[in-house]
N, C-alpha and C positions, 0 to 999 in steps of 0.2 A: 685215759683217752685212747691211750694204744690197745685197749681190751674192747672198749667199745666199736672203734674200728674195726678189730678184729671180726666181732662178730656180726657186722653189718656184711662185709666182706662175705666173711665162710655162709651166710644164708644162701637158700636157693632161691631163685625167682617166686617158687611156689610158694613156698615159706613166708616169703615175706608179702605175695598176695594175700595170703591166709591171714596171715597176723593183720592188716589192711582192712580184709573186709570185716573182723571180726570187730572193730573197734567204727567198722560206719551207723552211724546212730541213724535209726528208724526216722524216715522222713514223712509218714502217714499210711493210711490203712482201707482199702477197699473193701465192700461188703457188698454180695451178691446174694441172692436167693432169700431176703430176708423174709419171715414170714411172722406171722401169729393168727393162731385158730383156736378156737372153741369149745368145747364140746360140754356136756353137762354138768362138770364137777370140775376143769381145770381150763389154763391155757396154755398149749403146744408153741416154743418159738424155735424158730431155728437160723441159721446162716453161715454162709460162710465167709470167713475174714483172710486177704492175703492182706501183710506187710509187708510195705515199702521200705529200702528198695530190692527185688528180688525174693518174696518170700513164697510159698506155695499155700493153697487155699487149705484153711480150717474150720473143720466145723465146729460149732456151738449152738449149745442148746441149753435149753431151760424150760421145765413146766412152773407152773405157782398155780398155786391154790385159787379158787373160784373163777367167779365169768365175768369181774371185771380185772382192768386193767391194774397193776400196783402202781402206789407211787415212786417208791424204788424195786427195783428186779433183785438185786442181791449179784452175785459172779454169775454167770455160765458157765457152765460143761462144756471141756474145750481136753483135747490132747497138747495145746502150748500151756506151763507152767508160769512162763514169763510175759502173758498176754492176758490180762482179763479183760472181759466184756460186761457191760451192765447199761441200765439203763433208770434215770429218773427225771420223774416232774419236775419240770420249773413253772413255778403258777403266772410269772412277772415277762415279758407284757401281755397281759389279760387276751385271752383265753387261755393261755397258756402253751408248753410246749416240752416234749420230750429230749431229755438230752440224751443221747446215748454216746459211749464212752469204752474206749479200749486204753487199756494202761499198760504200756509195756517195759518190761523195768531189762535194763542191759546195762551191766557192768556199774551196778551200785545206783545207778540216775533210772528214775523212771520219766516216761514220756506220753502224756495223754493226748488223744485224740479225739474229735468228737464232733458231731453231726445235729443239728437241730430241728426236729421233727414235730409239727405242728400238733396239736392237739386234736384236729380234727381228722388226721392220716388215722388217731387211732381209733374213731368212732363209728368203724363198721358194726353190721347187723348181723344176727343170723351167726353160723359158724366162723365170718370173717370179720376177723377182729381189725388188721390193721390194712389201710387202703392206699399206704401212698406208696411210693417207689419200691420194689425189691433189690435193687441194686444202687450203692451211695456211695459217697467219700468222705472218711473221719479224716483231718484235717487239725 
């Protein structure tokens, strides 16, 4: 007990901010810019994701093969290791709807987040794939 004392004691302010914020679990995740486009042979998406609370914006990206949409995306290309992004069909309640999904795993627990996006956001024409908001909240 007298050790542990000790060393609550001998910590600095900062120190023990530190250790504090590092163990504050991810409370959800905003996405700006989000896109998907077209072009003859694949599809361009891109976005950027900050994590809540305090994180700074990243981007991710992803192309996939042909000119429609997949039912699942697969990860996205991202500089965060601890943050994946994806996105899949849910066909149930009829028309269906895209979930898209950031998992972010901190200290052994992951934590998913996730946004649900109508089936018809993603039924643009021409070069523009997807038509609803560019900016949302996983949740």
């Amino acid at each position: 007990m007298a050790g542990i004392l000790a060393s609550l004691v001998s910590a600095t302010p900062v120190q023990a901010g530190a250790e504090i914020m590092a163990r504050q679990s991810p409370t959800g995740a905003s996405v700006t810019g989000f896109s998907a486009v077209r072009n003859a042979t694949h599809i361009n998406y891109a976005a950027n994701i900050t994590i809540a609370p305090g994180g700074s914006p990243v981007p991710y990206t992803l192309a996939t093969t042909g000119t429609t949409v997949p039912t699942n995306s697969g990860f996205w290309t991202s500089s965060n290791p601890n943050a994946q992004f994806r996105f899949n069909r849910v066909p149930l309640p009829a028309p269906g709807q895209y979930r898209l999904v950031l998992t972010v795993a901190q200290g052994g627990t992951s934590f998913n987040f996730a946004y649900l996006s109508p089936v018809s956001d993603w039924a643009g024409t021409g070069t523009t794939v997807y038509t609803g908001p560019s900016s949302f909240s996983l949740a």
